[in-house]
PyMOL CGO cylinders between C-alpha atoms (Angstrom):
from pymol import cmd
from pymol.cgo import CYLINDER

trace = [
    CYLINDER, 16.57, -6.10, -10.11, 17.11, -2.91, -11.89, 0.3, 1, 1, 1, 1, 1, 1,
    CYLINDER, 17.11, -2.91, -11.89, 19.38, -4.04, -14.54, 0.3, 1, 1, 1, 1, 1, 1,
    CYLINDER, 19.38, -4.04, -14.54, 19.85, -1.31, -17.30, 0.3, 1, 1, 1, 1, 1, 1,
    CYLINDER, 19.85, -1.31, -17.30, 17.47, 0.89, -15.62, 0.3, 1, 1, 1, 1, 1, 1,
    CYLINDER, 17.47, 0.89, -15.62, 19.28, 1.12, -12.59, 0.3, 1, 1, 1, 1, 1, 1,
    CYLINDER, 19.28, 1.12, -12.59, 20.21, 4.59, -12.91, 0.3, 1, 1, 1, 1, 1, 1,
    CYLINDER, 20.21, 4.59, -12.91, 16.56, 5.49, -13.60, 0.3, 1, 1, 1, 1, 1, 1,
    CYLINDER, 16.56, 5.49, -13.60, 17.21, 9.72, -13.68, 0.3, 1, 1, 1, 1, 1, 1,
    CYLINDER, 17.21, 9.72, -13.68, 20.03, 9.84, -14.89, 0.3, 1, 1, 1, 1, 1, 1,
    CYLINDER, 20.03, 9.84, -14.89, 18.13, 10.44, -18.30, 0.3, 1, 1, 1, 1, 1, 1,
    CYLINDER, 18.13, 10.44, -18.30, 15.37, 12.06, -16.93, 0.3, 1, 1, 1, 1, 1, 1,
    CYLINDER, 15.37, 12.06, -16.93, 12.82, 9.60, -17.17, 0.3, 1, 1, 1, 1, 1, 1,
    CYLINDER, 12.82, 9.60, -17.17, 10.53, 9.76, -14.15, 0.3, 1, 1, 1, 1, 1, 1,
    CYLINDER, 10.53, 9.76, -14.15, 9.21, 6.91, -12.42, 0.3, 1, 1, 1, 1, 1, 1,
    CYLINDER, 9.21, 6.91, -12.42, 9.21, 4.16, -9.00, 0.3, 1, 1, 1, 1, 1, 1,
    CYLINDER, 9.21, 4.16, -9.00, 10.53, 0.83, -8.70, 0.3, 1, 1, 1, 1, 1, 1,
    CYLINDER, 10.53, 0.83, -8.70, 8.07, -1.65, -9.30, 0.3, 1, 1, 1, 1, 1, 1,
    CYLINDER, 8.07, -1.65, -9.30, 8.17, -3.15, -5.83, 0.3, 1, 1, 1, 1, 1, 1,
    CYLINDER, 8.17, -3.15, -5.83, 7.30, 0.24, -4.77, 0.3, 1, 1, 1, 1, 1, 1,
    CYLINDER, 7.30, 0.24, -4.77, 4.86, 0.58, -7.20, 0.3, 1, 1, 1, 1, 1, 1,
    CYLINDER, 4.86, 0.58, -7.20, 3.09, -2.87, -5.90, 0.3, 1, 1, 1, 1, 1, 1,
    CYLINDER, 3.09, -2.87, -5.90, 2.88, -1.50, -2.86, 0.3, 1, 1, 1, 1, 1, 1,
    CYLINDER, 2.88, -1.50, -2.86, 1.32, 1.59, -3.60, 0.3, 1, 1, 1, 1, 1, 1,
    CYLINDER, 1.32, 1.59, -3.60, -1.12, -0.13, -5.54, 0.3, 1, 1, 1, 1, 1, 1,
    CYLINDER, -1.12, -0.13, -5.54, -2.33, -2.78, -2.34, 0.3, 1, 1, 1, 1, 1, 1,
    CYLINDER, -2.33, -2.78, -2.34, -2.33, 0.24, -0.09, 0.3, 1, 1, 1, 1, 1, 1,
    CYLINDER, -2.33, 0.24, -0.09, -4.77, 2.18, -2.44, 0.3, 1, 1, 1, 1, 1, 1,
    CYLINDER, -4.77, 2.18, -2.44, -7.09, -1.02, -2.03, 0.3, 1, 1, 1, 1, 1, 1,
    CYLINDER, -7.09, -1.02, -2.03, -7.88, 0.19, 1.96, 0.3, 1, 1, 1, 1, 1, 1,
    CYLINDER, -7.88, 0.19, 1.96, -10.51, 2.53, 2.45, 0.3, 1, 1, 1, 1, 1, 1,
    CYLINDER, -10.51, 2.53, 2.45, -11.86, 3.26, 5.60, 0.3, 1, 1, 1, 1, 1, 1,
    CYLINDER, -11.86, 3.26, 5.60, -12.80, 6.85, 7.32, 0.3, 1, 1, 1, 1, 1, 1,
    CYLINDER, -12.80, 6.85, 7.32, -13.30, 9.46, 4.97, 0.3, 1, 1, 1, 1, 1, 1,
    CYLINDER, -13.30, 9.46, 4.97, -13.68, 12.18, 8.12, 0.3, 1, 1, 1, 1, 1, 1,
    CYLINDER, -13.68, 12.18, 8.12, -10.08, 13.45, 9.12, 0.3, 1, 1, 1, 1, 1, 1,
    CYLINDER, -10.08, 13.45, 9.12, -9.03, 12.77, 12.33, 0.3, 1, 1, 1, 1, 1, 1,
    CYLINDER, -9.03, 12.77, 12.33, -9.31, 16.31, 13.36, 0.3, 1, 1, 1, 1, 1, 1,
    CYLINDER, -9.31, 16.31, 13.36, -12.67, 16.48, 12.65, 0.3, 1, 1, 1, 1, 1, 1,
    CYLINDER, -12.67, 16.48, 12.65, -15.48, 15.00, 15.91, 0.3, 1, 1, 1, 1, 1, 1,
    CYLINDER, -15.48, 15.00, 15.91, -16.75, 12.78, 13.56, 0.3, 1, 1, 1, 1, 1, 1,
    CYLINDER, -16.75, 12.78, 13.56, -13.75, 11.45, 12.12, 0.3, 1, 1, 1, 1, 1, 1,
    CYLINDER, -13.75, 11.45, 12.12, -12.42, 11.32, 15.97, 0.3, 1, 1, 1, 1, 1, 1,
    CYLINDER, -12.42, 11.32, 15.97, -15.19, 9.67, 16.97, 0.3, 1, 1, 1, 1, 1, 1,
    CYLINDER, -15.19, 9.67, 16.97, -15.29, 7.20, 14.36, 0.3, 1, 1, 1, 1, 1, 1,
    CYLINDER, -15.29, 7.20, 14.36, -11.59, 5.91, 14.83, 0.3, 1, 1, 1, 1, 1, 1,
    CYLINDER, -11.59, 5.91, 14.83, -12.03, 5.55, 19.07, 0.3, 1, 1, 1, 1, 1, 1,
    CYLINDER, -12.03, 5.55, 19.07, -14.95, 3.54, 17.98, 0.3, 1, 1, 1, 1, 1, 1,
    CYLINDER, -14.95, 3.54, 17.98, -13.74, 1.51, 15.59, 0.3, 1, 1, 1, 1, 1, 1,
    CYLINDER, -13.74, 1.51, 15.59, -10.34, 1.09, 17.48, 0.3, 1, 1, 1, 1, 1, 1,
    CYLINDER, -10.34, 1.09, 17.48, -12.45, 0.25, 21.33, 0.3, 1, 1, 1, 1, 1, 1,
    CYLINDER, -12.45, 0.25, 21.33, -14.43, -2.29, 19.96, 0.3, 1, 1, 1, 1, 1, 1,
    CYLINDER, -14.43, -2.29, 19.96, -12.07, -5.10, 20.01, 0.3, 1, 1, 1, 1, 1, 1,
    CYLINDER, -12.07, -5.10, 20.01, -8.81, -6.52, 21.51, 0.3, 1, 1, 1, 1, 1, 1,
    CYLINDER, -8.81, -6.52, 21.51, -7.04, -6.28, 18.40, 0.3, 1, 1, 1, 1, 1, 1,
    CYLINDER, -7.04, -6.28, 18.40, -8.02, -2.39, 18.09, 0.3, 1, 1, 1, 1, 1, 1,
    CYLINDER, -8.02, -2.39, 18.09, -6.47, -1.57, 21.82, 0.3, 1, 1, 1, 1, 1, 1,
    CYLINDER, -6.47, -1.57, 21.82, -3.32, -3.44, 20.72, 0.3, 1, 1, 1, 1, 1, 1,
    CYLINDER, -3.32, -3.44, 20.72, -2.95, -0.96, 17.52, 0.3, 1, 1, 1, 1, 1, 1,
    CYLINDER, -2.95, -0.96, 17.52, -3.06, 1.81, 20.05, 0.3, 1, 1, 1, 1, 1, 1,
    CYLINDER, -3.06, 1.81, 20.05, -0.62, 0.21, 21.79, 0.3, 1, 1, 1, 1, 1, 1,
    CYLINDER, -0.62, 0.21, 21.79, 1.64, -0.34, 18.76, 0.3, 1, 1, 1, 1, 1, 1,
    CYLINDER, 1.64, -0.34, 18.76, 1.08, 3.33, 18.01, 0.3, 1, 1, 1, 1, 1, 1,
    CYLINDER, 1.08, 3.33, 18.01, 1.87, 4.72, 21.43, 0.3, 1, 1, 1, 1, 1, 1,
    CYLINDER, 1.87, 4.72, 21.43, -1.40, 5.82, 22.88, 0.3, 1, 1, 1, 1, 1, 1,
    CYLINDER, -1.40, 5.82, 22.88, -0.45, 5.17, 26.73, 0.3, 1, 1, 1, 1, 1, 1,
    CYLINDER, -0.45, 5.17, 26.73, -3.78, 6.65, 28.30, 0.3, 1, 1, 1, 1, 1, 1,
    CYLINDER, -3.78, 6.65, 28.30, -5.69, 5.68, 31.29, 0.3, 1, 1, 1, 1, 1, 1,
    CYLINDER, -5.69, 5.68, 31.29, -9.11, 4.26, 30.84, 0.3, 1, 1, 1, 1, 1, 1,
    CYLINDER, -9.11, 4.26, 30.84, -10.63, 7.35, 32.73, 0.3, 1, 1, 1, 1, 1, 1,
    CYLINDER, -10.63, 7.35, 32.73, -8.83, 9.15, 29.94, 0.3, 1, 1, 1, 1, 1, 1,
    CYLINDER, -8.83, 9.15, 29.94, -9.82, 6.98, 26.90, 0.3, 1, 1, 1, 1, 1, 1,
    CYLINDER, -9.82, 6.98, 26.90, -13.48, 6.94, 28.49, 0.3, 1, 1, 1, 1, 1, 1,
    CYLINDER, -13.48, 6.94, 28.49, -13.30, 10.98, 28.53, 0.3, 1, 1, 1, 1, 1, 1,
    CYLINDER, -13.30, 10.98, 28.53, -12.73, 10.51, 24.67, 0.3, 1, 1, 1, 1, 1, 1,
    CYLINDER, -12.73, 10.51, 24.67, -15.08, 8.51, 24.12, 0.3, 1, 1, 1, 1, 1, 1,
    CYLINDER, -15.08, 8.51, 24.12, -17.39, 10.47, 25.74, 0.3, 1, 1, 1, 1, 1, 1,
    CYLINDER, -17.39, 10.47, 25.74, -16.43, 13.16, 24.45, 0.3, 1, 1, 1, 1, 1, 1,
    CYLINDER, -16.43, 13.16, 24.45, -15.81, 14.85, 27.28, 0.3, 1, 1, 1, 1, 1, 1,
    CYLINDER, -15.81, 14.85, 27.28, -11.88, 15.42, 26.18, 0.3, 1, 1, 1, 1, 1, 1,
    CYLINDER, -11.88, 15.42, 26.18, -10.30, 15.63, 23.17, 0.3, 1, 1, 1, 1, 1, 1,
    CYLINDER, -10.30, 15.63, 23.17, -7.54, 13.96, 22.53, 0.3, 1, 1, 1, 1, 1, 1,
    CYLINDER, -7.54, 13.96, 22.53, -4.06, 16.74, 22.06, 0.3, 1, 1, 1, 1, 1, 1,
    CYLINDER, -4.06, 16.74, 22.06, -2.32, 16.92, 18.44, 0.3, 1, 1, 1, 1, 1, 1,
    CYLINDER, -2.32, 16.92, 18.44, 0.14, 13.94, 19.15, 0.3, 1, 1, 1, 1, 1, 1,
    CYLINDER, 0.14, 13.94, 19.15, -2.22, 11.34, 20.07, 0.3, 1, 1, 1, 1, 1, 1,
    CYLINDER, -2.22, 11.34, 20.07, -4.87, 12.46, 17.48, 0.3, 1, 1, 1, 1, 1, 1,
    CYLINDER, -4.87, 12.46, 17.48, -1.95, 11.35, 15.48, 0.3, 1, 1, 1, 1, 1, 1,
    CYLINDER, -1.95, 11.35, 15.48, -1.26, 8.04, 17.11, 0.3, 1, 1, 1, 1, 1, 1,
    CYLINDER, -1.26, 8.04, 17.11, -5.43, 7.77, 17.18, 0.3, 1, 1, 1, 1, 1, 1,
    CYLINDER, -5.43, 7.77, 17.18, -5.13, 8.25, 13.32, 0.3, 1, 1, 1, 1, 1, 1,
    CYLINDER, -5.13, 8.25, 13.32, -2.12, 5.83, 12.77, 0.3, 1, 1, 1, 1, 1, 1,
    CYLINDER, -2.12, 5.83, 12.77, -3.78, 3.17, 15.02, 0.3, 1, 1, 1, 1, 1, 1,
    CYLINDER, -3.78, 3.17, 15.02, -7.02, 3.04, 12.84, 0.3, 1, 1, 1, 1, 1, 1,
    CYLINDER, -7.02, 3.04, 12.84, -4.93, 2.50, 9.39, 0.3, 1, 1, 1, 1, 1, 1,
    CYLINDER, -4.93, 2.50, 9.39, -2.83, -0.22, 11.39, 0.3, 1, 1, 1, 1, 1, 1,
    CYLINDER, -2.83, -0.22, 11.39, -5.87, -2.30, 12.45, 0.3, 1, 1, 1, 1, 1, 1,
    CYLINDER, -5.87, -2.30, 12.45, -7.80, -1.15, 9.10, 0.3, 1, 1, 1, 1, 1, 1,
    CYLINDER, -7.80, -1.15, 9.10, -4.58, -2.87, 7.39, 0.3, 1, 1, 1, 1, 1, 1,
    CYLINDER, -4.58, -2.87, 7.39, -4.51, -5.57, 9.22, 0.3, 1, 1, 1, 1, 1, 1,
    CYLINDER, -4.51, -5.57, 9.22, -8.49, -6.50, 9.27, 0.3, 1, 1, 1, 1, 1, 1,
    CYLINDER, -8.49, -6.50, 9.27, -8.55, -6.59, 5.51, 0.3, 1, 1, 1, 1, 1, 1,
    CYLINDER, -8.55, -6.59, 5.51, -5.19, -8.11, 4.60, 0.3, 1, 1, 1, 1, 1, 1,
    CYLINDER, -5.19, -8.11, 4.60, -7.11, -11.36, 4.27, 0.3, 1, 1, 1, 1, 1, 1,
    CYLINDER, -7.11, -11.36, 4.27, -10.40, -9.93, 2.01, 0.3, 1, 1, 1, 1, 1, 1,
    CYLINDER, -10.40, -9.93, 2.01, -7.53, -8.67, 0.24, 0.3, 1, 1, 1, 1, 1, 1,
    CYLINDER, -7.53, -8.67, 0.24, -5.02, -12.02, -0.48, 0.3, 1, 1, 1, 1, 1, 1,
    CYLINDER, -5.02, -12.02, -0.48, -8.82, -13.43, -1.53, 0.3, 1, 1, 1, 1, 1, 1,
    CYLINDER, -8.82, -13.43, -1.53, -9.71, -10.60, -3.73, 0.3, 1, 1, 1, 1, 1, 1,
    CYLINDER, -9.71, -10.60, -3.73, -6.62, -10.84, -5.97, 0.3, 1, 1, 1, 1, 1, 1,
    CYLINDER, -6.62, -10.84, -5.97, -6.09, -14.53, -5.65, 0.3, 1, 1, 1, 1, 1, 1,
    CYLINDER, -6.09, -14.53, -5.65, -9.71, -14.16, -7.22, 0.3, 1, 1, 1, 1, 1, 1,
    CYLINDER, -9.71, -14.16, -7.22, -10.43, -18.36, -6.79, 0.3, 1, 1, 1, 1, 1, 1,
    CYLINDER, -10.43, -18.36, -6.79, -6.95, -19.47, -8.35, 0.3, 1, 1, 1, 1, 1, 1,
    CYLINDER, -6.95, -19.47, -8.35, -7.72, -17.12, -11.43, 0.3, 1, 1, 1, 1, 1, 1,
    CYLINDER, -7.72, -17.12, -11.43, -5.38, -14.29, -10.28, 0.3, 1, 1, 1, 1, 1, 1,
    CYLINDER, -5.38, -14.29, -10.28, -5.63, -11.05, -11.10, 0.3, 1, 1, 1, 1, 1, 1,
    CYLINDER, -5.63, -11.05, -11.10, -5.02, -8.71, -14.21, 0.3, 1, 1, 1, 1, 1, 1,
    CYLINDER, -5.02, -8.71, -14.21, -2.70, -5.84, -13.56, 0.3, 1, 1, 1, 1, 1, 1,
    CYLINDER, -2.70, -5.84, -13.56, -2.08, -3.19, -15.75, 0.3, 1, 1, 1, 1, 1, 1,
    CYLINDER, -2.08, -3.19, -15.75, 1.91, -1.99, -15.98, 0.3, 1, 1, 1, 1, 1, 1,
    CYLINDER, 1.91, -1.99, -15.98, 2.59, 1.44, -17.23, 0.3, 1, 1, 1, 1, 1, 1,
    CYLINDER, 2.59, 1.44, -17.23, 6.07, 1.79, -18.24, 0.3, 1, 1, 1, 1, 1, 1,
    CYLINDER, 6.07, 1.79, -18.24, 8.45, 5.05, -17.25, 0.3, 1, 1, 1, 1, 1, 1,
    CYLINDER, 8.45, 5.05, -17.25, 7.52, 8.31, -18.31, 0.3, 1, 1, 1, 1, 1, 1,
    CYLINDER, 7.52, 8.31, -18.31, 9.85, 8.91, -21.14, 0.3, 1, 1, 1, 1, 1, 1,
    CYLINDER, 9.85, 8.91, -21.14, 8.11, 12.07, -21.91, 0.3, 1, 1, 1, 1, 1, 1,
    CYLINDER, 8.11, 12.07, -21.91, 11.20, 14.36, -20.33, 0.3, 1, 1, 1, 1, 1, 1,
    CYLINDER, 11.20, 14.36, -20.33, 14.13, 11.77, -22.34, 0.3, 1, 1, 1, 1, 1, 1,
    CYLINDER, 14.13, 11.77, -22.34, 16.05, 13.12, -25.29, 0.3, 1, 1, 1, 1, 1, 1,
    CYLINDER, 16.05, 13.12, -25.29, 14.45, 11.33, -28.32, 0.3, 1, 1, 1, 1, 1, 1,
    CYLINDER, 14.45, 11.33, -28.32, 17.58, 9.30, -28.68, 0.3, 1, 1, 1, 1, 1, 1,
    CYLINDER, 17.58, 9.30, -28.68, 17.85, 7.79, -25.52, 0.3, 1, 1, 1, 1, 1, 1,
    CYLINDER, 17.85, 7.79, -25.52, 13.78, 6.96, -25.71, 0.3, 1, 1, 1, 1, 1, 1,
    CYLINDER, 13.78, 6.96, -25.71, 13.07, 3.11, -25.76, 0.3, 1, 1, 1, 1, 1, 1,
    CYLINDER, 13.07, 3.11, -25.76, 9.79, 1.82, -26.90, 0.3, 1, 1, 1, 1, 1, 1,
    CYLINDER, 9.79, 1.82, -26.90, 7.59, 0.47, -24.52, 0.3, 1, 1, 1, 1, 1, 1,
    CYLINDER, 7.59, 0.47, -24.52, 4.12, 0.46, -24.10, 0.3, 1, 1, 1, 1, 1, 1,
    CYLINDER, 4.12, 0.46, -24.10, 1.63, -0.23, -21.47, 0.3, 1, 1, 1, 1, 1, 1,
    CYLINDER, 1.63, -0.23, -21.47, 1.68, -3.86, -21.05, 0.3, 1, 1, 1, 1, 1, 1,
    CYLINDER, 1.68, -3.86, -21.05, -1.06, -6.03, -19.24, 0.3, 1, 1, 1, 1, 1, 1,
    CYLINDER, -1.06, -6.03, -19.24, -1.03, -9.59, -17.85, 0.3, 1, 1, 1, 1, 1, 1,
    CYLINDER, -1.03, -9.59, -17.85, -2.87, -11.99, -15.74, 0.3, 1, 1, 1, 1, 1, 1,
    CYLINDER, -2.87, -11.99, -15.74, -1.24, -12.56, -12.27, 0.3, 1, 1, 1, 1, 1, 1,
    CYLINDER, -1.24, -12.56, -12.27, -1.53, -15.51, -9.75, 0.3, 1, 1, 1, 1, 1, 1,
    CYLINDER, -1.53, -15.51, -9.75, 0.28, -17.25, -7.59, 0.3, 1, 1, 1, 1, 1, 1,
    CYLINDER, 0.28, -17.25, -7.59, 1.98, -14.68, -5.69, 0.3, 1, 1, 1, 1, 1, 1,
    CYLINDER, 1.98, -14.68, -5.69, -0.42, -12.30, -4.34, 0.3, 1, 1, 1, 1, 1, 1,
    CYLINDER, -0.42, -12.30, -4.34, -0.74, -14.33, -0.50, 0.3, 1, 1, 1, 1, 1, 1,
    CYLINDER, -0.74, -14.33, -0.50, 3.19, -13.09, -0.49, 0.3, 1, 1, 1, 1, 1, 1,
    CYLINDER, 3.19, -13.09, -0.49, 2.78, -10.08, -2.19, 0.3, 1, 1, 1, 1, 1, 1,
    CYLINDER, 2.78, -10.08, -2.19, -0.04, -8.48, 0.66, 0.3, 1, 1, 1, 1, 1, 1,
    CYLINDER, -0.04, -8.48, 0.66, 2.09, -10.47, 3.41, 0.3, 1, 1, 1, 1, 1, 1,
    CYLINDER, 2.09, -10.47, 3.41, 5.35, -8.38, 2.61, 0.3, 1, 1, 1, 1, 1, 1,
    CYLINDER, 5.35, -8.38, 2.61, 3.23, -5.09, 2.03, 0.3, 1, 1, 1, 1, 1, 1,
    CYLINDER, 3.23, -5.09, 2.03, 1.68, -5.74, 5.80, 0.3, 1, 1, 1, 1, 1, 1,
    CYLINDER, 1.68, -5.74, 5.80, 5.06, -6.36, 6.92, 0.3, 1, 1, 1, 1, 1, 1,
    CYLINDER, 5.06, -6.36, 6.92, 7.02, -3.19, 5.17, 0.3, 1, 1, 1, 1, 1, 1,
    CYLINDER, 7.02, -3.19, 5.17, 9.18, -6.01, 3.84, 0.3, 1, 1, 1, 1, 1, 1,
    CYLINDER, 9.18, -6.01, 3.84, 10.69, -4.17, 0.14, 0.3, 1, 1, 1, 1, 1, 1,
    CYLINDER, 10.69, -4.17, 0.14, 12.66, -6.94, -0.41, 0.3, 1, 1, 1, 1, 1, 1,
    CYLINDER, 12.66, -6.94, -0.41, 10.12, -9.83, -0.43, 0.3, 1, 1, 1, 1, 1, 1,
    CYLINDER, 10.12, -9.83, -0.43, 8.30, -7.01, -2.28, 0.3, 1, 1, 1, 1, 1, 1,
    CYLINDER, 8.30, -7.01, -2.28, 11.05, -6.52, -5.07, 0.3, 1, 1, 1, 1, 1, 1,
    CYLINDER, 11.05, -6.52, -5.07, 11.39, -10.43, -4.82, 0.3, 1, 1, 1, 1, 1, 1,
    CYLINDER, 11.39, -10.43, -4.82, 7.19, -10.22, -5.75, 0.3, 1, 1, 1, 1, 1, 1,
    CYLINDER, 7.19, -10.22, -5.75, 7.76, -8.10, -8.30, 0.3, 1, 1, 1, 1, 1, 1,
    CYLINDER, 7.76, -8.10, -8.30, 10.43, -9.55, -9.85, 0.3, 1, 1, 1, 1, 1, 1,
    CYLINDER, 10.43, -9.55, -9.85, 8.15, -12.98, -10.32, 0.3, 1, 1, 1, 1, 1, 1,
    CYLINDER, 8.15, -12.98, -10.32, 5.48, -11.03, -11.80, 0.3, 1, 1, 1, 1, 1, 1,
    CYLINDER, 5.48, -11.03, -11.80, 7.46, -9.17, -14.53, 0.3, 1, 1, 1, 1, 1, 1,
    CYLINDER, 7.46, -9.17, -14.53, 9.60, -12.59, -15.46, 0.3, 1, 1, 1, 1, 1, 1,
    CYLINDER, 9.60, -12.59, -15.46, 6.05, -13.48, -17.34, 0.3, 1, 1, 1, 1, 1, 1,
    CYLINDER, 6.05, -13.48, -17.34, 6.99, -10.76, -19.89, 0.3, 1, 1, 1, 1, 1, 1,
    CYLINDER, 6.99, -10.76, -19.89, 9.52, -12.64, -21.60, 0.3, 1, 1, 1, 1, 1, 1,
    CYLINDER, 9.52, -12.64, -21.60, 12.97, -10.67, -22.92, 0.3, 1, 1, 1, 1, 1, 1,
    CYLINDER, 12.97, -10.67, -22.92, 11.12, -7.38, -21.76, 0.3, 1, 1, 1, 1, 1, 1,
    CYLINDER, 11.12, -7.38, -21.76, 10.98, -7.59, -18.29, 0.3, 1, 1, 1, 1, 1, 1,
    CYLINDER, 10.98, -7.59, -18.29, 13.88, -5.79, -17.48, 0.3, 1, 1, 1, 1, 1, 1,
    CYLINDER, 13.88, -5.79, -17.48, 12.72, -2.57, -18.76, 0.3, 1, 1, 1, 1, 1, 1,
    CYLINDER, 12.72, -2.57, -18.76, 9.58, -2.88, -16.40, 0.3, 1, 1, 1, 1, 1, 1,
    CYLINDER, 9.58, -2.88, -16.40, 11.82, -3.18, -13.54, 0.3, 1, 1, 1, 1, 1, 1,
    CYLINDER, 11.82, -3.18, -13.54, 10.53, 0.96, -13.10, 0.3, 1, 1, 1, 1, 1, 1,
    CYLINDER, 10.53, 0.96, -13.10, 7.39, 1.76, -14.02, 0.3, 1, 1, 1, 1, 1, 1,
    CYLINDER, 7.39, 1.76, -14.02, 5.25, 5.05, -13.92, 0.3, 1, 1, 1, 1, 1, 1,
    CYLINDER, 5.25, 5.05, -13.92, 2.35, 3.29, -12.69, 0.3, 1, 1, 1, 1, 1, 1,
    CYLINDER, 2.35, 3.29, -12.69, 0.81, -0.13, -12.01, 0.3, 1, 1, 1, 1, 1, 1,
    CYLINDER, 0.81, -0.13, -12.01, -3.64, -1.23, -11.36, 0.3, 1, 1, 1, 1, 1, 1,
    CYLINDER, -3.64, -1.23, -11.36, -5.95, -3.59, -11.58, 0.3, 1, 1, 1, 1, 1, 1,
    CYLINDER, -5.95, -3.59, -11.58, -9.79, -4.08, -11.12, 0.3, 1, 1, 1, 1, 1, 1,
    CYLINDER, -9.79, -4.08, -11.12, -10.00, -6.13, -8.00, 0.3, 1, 1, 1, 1, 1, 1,
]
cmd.load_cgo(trace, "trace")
């Protein structure tokens, strides 16, 4: 639901949809492994992480790691390292199951006991727009709840719609504005 903003460049104003913006947001929320995967620790750390349960060797197999187990044990052993491409698929694996394992700390988190959550919007950088084409707007903040079990469910699922569909609920609570928070530069929250 762009509306007016639709054509969000077109006057050089910079910013994301807000869907997008939502998602960025949830994803910044997972930590895990600071060590790159090209690193032994880092390596290391992921093979144990992903070996430890059945949920972990089904990652790798979403992420295309078809190895023996004489190779995976060579890994793990560190016997053998693992070539580019599958320290890749290693890497991609961990985030999957790292996604996945906290999806639910995180619906909890923002649901925060029925009391939602408060999230920051920062409207589009106007900074770039001729000074007759600016519109007012100003950081605005507001108390969210109800749709954050949907909101993490879509981000799991790479589901924009049900994303922009998200978003869309959440800016209707600021009254005649909402449209021009359809793009923002920048969304938070302390969860």
């Amino acid at each position: 639901m762009a509306g007016r903003w639709m054509d969000l460049g077109a006057l050089n104003a910079r910013g994301l949809p807000g869907a997008d913006a939502l998602g960025v947001a949830i994803e910044r929320m997972v930590t895990g492994i600071a060590s790159s995967v090209e690193s032994e620790r880092g390596l290391a750390a992921r093979l144990n992480y992903l070996t430890k349960t059945d949920a972990g060797y089904e990652a790798m197999d979403r992420a295309g790691i078809h190895v023996s187990p004489r190779t995976l044990m060579a890994w793990l052993a560190e016997e053998r390292i693992p070539n580019k491409a599958n320290r890749s698929r290693l890497d991609a694996a961990y985030w999957d199951l790292r996604r996945r394992n906290v999806a639910a700390d995180l619906k909890k988190r923002l649901n925060n006991h029925g009391r939602g959550t408060r999230v920051e919007i920062n409207p589009v950088d106007q900074t770039r727009v001729e000074g007759r084409h600016q519109r007012d707007l100003s950081s605005r903040s507001l108390n969210v709840r109800g749709v954050w079990d949907r909101a993490v469910d879509a981000w799991m699922n790479e589901d924009v719609d049900e994303l922009d569909a998200v978003w869309d609920d959440i800016i209707e609570d600021l009254g005649s504005e909402y449209d021009a928070y359809s793009n923002v530069s920048s969304i938070g929250w302390a969860a």
